[in-house]
C-alpha positions as CSV (number, residue, x, y, z in Angstrom):
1,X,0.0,0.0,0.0
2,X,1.7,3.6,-1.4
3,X,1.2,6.2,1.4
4,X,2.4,9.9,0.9
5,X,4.8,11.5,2.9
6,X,2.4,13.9,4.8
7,X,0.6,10.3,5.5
8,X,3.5,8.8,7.0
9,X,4.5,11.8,9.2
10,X,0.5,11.4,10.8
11,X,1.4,7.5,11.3
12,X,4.8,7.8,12.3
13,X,3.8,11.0,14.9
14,X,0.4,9.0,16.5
15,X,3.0,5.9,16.9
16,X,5.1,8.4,19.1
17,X,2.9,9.8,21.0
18,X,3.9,9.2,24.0
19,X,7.5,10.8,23.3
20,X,5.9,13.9,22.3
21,X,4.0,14.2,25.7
22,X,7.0,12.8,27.7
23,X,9.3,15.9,26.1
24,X,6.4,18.3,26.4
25,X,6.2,18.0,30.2
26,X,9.6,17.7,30.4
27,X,10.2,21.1,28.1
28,X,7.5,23.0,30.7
29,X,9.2,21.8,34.3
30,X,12.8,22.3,32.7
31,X,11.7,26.1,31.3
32,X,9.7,27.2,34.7
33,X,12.3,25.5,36.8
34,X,14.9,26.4,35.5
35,X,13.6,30.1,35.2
36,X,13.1,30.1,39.1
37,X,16.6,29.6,39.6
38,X,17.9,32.0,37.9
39,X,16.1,34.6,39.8
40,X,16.1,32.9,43.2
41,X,19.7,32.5,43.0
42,X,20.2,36.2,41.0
43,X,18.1,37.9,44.3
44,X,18.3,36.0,47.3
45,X,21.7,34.3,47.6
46,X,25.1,36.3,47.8
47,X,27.7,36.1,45.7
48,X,30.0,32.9,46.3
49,X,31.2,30.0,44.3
50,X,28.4,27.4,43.9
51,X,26.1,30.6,43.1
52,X,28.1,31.0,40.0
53,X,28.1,27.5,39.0
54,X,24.3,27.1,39.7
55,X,23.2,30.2,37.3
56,X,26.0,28.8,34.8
57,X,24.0,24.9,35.3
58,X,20.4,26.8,34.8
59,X,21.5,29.1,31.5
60,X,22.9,25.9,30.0
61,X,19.7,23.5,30.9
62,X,17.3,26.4,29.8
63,X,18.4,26.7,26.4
64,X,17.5,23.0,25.6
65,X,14.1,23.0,27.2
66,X,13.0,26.5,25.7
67,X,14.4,25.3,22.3
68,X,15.9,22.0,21.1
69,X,13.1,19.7,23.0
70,X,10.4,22.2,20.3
71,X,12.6,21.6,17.8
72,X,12.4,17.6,18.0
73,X,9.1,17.5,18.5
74,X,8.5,19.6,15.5
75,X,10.8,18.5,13.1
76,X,11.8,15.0,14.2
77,X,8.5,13.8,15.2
78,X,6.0,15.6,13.2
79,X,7.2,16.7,10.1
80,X,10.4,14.3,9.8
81,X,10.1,13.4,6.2
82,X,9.2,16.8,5.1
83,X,10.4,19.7,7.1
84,X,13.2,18.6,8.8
85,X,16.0,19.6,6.3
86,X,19.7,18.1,6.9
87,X,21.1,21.9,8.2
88,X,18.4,21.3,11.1
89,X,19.5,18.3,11.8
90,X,22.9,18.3,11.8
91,X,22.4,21.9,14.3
92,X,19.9,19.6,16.6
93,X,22.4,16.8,17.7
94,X,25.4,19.1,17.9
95,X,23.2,21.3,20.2
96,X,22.0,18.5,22.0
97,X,25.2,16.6,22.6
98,X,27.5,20.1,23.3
99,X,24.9,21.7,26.1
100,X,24.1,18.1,28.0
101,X,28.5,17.8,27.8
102,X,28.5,21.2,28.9
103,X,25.7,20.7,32.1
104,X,27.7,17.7,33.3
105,X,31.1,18.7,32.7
106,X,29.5,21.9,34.9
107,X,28.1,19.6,37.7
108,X,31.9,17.7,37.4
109,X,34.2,20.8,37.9
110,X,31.9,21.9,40.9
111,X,32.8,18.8,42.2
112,X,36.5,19.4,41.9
113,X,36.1,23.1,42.9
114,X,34.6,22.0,46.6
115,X,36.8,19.5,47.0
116,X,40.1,21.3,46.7
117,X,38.1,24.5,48.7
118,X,37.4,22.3,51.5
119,X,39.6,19.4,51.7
120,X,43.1,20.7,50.6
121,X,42.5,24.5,51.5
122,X,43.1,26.7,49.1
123,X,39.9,29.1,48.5
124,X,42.2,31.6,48.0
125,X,43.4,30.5,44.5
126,X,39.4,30.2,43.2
127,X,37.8,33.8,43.1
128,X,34.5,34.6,41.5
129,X,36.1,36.0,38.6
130,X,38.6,32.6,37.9
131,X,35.3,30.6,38.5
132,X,33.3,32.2,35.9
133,X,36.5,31.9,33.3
134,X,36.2,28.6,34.4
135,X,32.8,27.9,33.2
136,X,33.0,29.7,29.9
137,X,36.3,26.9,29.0
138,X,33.9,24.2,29.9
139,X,31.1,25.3,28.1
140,X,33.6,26.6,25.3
141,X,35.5,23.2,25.3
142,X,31.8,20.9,25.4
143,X,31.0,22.7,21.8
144,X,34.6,22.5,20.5
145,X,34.6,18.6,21.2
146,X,31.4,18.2,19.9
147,X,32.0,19.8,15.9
148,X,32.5,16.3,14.8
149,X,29.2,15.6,15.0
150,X,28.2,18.2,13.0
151,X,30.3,16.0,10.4
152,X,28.6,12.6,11.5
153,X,25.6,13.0,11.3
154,X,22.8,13.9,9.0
155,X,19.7,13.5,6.6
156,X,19.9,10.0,5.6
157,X,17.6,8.4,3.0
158,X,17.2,4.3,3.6
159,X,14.8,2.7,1.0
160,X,12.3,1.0,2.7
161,X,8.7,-0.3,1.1
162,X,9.6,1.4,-2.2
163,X,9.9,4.9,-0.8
164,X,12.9,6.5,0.0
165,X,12.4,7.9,4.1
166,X,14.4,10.9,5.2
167,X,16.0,10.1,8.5
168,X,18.5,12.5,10.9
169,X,20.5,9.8,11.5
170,X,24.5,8.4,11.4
171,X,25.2,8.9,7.3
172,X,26.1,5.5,6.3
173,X,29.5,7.0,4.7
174,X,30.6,7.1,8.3
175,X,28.3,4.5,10.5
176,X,31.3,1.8,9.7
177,X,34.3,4.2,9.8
178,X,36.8,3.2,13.0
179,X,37.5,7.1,13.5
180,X,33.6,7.6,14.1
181,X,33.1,4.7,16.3
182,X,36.4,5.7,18.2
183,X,35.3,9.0,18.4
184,X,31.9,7.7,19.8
185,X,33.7,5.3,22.5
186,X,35.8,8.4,23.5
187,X,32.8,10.7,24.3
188,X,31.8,7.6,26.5
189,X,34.6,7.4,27.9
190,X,34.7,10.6,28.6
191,X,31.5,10.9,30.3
192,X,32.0,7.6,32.7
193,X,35.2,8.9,33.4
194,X,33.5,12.6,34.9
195,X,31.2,10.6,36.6
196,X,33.6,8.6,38.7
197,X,35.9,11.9,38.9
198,X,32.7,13.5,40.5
199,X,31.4,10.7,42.8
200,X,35.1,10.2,44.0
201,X,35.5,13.8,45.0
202,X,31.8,14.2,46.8
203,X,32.7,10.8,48.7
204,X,35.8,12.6,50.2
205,X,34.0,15.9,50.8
206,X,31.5,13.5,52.5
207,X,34.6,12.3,54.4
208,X,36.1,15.2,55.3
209,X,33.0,17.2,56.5
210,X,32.3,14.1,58.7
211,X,35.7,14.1,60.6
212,X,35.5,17.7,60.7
213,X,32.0,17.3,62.2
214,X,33.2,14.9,65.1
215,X,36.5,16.5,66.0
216,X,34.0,20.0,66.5
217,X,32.0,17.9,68.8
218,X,34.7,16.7,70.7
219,X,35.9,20.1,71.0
220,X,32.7,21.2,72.3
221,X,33.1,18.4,75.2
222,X,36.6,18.9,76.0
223,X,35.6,22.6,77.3
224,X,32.1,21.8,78.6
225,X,34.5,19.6,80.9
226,X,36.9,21.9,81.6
227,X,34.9,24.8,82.5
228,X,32.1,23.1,84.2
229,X,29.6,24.6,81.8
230,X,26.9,22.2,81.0
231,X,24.9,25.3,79.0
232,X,24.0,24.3,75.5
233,X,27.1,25.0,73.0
234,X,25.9,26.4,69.5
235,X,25.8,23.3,66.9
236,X,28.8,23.1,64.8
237,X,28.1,25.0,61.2
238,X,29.3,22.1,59.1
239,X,25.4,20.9,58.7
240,X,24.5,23.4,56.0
241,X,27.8,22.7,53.8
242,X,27.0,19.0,54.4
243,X,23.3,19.4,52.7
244,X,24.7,21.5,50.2
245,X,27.2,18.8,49.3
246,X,24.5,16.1,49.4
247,X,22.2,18.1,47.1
248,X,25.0,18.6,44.3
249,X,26.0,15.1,44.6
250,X,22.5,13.9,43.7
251,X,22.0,16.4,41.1
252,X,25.3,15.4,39.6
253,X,24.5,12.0,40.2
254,X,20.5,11.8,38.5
255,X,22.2,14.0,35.7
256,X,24.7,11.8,34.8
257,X,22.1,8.9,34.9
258,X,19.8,10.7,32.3
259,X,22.7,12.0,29.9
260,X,24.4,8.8,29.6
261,X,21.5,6.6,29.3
262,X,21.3,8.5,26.2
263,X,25.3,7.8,25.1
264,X,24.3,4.3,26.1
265,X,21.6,3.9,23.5
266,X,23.3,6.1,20.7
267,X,26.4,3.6,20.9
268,X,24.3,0.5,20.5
269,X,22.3,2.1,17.8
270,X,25.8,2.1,16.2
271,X,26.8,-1.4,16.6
272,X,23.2,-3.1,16.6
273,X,20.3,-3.0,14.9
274,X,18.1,0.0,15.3
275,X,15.4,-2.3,13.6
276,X,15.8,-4.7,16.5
277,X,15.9,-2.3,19.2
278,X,12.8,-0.7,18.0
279,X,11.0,-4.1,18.2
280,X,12.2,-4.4,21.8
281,X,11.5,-1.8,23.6
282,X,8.8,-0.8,21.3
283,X,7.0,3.1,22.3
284,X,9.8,3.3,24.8
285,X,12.3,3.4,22.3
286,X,11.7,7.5,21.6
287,X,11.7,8.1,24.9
288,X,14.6,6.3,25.8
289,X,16.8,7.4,22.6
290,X,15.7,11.0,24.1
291,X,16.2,10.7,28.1
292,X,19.1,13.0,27.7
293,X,16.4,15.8,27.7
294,X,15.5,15.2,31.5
295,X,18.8,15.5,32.6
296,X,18.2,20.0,31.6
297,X,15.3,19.8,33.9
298,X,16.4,17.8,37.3
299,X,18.8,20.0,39.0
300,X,15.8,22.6,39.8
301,X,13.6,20.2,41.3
302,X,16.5,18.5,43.7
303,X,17.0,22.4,44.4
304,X,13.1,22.2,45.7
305,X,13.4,19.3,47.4
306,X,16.6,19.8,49.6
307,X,17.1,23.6,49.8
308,X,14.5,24.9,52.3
309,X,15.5,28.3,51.0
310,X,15.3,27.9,47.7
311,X,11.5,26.4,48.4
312,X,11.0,29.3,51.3
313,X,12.1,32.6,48.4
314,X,9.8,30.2,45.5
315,X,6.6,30.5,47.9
316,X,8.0,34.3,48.7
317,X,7.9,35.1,44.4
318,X,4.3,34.1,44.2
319,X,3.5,35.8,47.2
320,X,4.7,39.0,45.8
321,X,3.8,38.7,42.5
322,X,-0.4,37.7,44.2
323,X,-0.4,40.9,46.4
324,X,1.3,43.2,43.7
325,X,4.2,43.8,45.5
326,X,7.1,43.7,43.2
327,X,9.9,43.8,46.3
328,X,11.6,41.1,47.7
329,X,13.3,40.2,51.4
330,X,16.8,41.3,51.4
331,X,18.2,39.2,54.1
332,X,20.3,36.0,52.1
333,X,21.4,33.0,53.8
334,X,25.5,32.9,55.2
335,X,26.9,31.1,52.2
336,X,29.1,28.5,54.1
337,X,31.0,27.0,51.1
């Protein structure tokens, strides 16, 4: 049976359905969320060094949700035969590979940054300034090491039922080269290799803080006992940098999950049969081949669930905004990192 193109964009878009509804509610909590912490963090937190990679983390995860998830749902999944024309594409998957490198590479340096702060000492070295230099090489280097792709991939055109499909895909010139499957294995490399960087450095933060924690306490005794002064001491301060820790370690950690879920599926689609994959996982498929996407909208909702703060100036906004009072409280919380 001979179906048009227009015909098999309807087909094609009703079997995907549930993609396109999975990357519209993730494109609306990645926008709004990622929109509230840019101006929670602009207004009510001072300036300091995780403030600086936070707004850095929420301008790179915006951009995605306001714009490349539209994009694939427009011309991927509803007019991917027709509209979808190869300069499109190839601009889709660079974007989408160079700002999800960028948001973890991000999350990974942040990691570095607190450990030599706390651990070894030397805040003095990392000043605001170095620290947003800093995230302008990452981000700079993410888009650099992702031009190749640019190269890679493309409109392909498979014959299949006597028509000839347009597909963004791996051009077959290079799905068999060495250098593009090397160069694939590298990126995943790359990524594992941030991940344990990252989980390494908040398990000796973790460390640190702990010990840290204990020898304050047996400070606190060691006086008491000396003085004969049973009155209540004022808890050590190392709780708030130990939440703080904990909260970036599980962003880091639920981001990494998403983005290389998505490395994992685009390196078997290289070596295995996308056919056979499709057949497996069936309606998942799209939504797994696109789980990247959640990683741009997490870090705002760990923000909600483990920074009272950041929930406390959230309920503030809307208060504000309800009343028509545009002004905001100007006391900010003791940055302790």
């Amino acid at each position: 049976m001979n179906i048009t193109l227009s015909e098999a964009e309807q087909i094609y878009f009703y079997e995907n359905l549930p993609t396109v509804i999975y990357l519209i509610f993730v494109s609306v909590i990645g926008t709004f969320g990622n929109i509230h912490t840019i101006i929670i963090y602009l207004l009510h937190y001072k300036p300091s060094h995780h403030r600086i990679f936070i707004l850095f983390l929420a301008f790179v995860d915006i951009i995605p949700c306001c714009f490349l998830i539209p994009d694939t749902i427009v011309f991927s999944l509803r007019y991917r035969y027709t509209l979808n024309v190869d300069v499109n594409c190839k601009l889709l998957i660079f974007f989408v590979e160079a700002f999800g490198l960028s948001s973890v590479t991000i999350l990974t340096v942040f990691s570095i940054e607190r450990y030599f702060k706390i651990c070894c000492s030397v805040e003095k070295h990392f000043s605001c300034p170095k620290i947003k230099i800093v995230c302008c090489l990452v981000i700079s280097g993410a888009f650099f090491f992702c031009i190749p792709f640019l190269i890679y991939f493309g409109n392909d055109y498979p014959m299949q039922d006597s028509h000839v499909w347009k597909t963004c895909t791996v051009l077959n010139m290079y799905r068999d080269k060495i250098i593009f499957r090397s160069y694939l294995v590298t990126i995943f490399g790359l990524c594992i290799l941030m991940f344990i960087t990252a989980t390494v450095a908040y398990l000796l933060l973790g460390c640190s803080l702990y010990t840290q924690n204990r020898r304050s306490v047996f400070e606190n005794v060691h006086e008491m006992n000396n003085d004969f002064d049973f009155r209540p001491r004022r808890h050590s301060s190392f709780g708030k940098p130990t939440k703080t820790i904990f909260m970036f370690f599980m962003a880091t950690f639920i981001s990494y999950v998403f983005f290389l879920s998505a490395q994992i599926t685009v390196f078997l689609l290289t070596y295995w049969d996308s056919g056979l994959m499709l057949q497996s996982l069936g309606r998942f498929y799209g939504i797994l081949l696109r789980f990247h996407y959640m990683s741009h909208a997490v870090n705002p909702i760990v923000y909600g669930f483990l920074d009272i703060h950041f929930r406390q100036k959230c309920k503030q906004l809307y208060k504000c905004s309800f009343v028509n009072i545009p002004k905001f409280s100007s006391d900010r919380p003791v940055d302790f990192l």
